[in-house]
C-alpha atoms as one frame of an Amber mdcrd trajectory, in Angstrom:
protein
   1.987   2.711  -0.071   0.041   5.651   0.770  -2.086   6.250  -2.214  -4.717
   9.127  -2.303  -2.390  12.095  -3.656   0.691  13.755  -4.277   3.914  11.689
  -3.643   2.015   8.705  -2.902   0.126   8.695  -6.388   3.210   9.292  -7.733
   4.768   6.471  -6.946   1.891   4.106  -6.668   2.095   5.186 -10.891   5.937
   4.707 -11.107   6.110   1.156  -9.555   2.787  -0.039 -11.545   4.500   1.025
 -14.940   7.500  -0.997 -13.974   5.306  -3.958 -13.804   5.138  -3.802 -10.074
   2.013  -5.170  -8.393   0.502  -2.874  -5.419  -1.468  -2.125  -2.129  -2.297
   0.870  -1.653  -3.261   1.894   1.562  -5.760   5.438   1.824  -8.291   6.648
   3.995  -9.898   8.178   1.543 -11.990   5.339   0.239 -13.999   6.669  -2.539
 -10.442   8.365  -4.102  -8.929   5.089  -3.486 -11.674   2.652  -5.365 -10.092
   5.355  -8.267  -6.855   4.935  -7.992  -6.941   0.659  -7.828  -9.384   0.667
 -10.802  -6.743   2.967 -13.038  -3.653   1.434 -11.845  -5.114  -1.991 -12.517
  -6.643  -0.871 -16.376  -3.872   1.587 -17.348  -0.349  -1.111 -16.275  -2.605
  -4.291 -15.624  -1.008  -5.134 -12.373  -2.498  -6.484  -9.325  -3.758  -3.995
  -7.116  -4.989  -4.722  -3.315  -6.826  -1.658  -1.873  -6.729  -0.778   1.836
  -9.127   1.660   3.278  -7.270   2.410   6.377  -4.926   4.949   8.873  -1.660
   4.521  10.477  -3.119   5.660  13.354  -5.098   2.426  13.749  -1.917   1.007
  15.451  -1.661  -3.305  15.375  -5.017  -3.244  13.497  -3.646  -1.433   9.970
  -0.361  -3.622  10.611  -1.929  -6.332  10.515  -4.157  -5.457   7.432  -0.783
  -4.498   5.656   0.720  -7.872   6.290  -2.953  -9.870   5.412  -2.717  -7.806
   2.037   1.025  -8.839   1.524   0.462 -12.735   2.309  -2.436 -12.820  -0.328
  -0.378 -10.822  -2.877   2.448 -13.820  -2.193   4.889 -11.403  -0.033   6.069
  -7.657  -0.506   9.737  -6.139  -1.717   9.222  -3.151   0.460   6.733  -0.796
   2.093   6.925   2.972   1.706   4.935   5.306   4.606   4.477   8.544   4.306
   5.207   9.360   7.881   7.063   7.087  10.642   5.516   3.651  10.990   4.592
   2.570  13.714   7.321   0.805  16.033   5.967  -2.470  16.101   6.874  -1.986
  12.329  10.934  -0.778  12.892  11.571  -3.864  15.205  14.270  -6.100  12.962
  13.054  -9.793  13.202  15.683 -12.144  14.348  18.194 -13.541  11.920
C-alpha cells in the first residue's frame, strides 16, 4: 500500500487498527521509517517497509511479492495509480 500521505496513510491506519499486518511501499524513505515505527507501536502489527516506485517496473514487483512471501502471503494489494501489467495478468486456474 502506498504509504507516505493522504489516502494511503489513511488506510495503512484503518487496516493496522483492524489488526491487519502491512507493507507499505513509499519513496519517501525517511517519512516511511515514520510511518512503520507508529503503525507497529500504536496497533502492534507487523509492518514490512518498502522504499521503492512503481515506476521501477519487474524490480518493485518483485520486492512486493519478496515482502508478501516473508509476511506468509497477502489478502490484497491497493496502488494508488494503475499497476503495472505484469501485475493485472490473472494466473491460470
Amino acid at each position: 500500500m502506498p504509504a507516505a500521505a493522504g489516502v494511503g496513510r489513511a488506510l495503512a491506519a484503518c487496516f493496522a487498527s483492524a489488526g491487519h499486518d502491512l507493507i507499505l511501499v513509499s519513496s519517501d524513505e525517511r517519512d516511511l521509517r515514520a510511518m512503520t515505527a507508529d503503525q507497529m507501536i500504536r496497533y502492534r502489527v507487523r509492518v514490512c517497509p518498502l522504499a521503492a516506485d512503481v515506476s521501477d517496473g519487474d524490480y518493485y514487483l518483485e520486492r512486493i511479492a519478496s515482502a508478501a512471501n516473508e509476511m506468509g502471503g497477502t489478502d490484497g494489494l491497493l496502488f494508488p495509480r494503475r499497476p503495472p501489467t505484469k501485475m493485472c495478468q490473472r494466473r491460470p486456474s
